[in-house]
N, C-alpha and C positions, 0 to 999 in steps of 0.2 A: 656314221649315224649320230644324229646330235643328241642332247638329252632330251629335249621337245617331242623328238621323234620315240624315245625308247620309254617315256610317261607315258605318251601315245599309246603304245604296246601295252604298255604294264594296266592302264585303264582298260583297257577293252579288255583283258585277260581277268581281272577283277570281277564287271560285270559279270562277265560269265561262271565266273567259280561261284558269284553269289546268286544270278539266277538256279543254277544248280542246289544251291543250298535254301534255296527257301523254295524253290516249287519242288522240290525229292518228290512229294507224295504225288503229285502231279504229271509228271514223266516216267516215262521208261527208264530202266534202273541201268540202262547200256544209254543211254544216255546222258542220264546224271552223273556216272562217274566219265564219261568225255569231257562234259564241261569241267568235273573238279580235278579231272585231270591238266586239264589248260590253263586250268586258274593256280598251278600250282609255281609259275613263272613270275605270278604276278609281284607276289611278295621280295624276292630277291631282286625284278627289277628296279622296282620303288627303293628297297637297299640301296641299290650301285648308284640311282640318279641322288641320292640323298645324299650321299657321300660326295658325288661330282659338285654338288651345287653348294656342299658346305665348303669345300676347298676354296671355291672364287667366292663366295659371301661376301660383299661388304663389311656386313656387321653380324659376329656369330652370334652375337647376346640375344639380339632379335630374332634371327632365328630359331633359336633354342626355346625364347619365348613365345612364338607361335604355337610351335610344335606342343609346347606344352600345355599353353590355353586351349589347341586343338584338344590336347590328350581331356582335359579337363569340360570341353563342350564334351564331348559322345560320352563320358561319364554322366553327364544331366542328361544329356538326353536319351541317353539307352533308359537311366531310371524315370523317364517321363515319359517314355513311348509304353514300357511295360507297365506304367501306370495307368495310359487315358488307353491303351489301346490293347487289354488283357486277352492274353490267347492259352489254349491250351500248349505245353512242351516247350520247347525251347524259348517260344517266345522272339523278341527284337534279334537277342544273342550279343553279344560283347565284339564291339567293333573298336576298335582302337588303335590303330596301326602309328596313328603320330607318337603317342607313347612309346612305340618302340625307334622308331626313328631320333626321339626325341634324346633316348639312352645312347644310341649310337651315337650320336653326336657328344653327349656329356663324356662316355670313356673315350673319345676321338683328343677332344680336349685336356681331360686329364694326363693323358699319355702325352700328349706333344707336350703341356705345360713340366712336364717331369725332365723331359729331354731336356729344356730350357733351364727350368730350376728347380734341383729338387726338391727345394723347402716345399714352393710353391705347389707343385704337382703331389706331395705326399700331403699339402691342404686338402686340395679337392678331392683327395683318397676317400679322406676323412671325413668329408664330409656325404659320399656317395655311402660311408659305412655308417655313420648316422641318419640316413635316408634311408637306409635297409635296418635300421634297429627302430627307426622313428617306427614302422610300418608293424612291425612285431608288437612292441611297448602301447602301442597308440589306443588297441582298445581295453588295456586296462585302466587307463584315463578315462575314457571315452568308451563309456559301456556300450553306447547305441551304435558303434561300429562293427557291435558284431552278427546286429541285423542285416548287415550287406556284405557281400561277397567280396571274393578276395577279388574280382577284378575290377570292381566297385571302388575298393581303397586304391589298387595300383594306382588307378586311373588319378588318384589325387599325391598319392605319396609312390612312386616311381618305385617299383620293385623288379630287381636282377631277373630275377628269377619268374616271376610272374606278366606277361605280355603274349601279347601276340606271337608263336611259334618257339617261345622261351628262351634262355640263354643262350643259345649256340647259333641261332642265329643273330643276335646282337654281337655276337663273338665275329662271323661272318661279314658284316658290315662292317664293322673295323678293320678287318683284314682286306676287303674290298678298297678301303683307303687308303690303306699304308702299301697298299700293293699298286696298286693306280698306274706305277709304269714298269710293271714287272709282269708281263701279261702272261705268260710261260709257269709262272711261280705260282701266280694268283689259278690260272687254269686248273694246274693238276692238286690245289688245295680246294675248289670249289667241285674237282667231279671226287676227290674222298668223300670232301663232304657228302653229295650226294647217296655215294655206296654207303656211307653211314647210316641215313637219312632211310633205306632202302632195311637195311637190316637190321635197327632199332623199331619202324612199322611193320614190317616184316614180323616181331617176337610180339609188340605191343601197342600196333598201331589200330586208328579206327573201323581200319578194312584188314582183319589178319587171312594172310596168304593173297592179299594183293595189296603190296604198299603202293603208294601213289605221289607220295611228297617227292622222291627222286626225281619223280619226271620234272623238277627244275631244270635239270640240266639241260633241257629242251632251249632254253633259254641261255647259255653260254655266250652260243656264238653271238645273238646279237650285242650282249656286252663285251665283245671281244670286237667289234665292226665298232665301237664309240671312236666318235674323229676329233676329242676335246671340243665342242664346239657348243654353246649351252642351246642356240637356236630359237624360235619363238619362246616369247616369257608368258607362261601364265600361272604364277606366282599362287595369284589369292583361288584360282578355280579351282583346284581340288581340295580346298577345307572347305568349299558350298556343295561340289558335287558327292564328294564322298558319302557323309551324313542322309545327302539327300537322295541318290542312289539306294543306299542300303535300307531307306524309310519306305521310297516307292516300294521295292518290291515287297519287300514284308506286306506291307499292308495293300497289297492285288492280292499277293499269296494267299493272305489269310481272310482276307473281307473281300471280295468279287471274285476269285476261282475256289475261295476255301468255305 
């Protein structure tokens, strides 16, 4: 299975977790949670293909800086959709998955540059650890930063800790890398992962006494079928679709069924 094919996947899984999250009031509640149950694949596959396609990269630099002008579009424009387009509760919601991406690939880097030299690799330490103090420090500078949320700053200054699904799954995506031809190794550390995943929503999760995040593992096997093979390119179509996917529905949700 190529990567072309397992975006494939991961897209169509997306859709669904976010119809689920934006028409809730709208559906059946044995419903809603099917889709956010399938949509819970979506995020770890986007991990594995992220990691596949930074390995053969031509150029990481560019890469990195997509990812992160992406991370920086849905920062504008989450605060421009809840602007022109005000709803009661949740609102747009914080979409941002290239910033997470974006980290996986910086500690991707710093680690392999460590390997090579350590002067070098204990540089871009430092400077991941100035990008996590910049983010602290920043609105006592910058008072008016503390009218926006913390995923409002992530989204410009990259924080550990604050993204999409949080640290441990950035932690996952590197180890998806470094494990790449160790699929035995990589298997029985992504279904812990899972039991974890299972037993931390389980004590504190948004559905307690039904966690839902585990049901990634559903999606194992298809990143265990990857044939290295990167397969159709389409590159620039999910920094268009993404944004514009999660704009549709919001706004049918809440302006034509809402």
């Amino acid at each position: 299975m190529s990567v072309f094919a397992l975006k494939c996947i991961a897209l169509y899984l997306m859709v669904l977790d976010h119809i689920g999250f934006y028409f809730a009031d709208y559906i059946p509640y044995g419903l809603y949670m099917f889709l956010r149950i399938l949509g819970r694949g979506s995020y770890p596959l986007f991990l594995f293909c992220m990691t596949q396609g930074y390995r053969h990269t031509r150029s990481r630099k560019k890469y990195l800086l997509r990812l992160y002008l992406g991370s920086l579009f849905m920062t504008a424009f989450a605060l421009f959709v809840d602007a022109v387009f005000p709803v009661e509760g949740f609102g747009y919601g914080f979409h941002n998955i290239f910033l997470s991406l974006f980290l996986v690939g910086i500690l991707i880097s710093t680690i392999e540059t460590y390997q090579r030299d350590k002067k070098a690799g204990l540089i871009m330490a430092g400077c991941i650890f100035a990008s996590q103090l910049l983010y602290v420090i920043a609105p006592w500078f910058l008072p008016a930063l503390h009218y926006y949320s913390g995923d409002v700053r992530t989204g410009i200054t990259p924080n550990l800790a604050l993204n999409e699904y949080g640290f441990l799954f950035i932690v996952l995506g590197v180890s998806m890398y470094f494990l790449h031809d160790q699929k035995r190794t990589f298997s029985i550390i992504y279904l812990l992962f899972c039991i974890a995943q299972l037993s931390d929503e389980a004590l504190n999760g948004e559905y307690p006494g039904f966690p839902i995040q585990w049901f990634m593992v559903l999606v194992l096997p298809l990143m265990l079928r990857y044939n290295g093979e990167r397969g159709r390119s389409f590159k620039y179509f999910f920094y268009i679709f993404y944004p514009a996917h999660t704009f549709l529905l919001f706004y049918l949700a809440n302006f034509v069924w809402g």
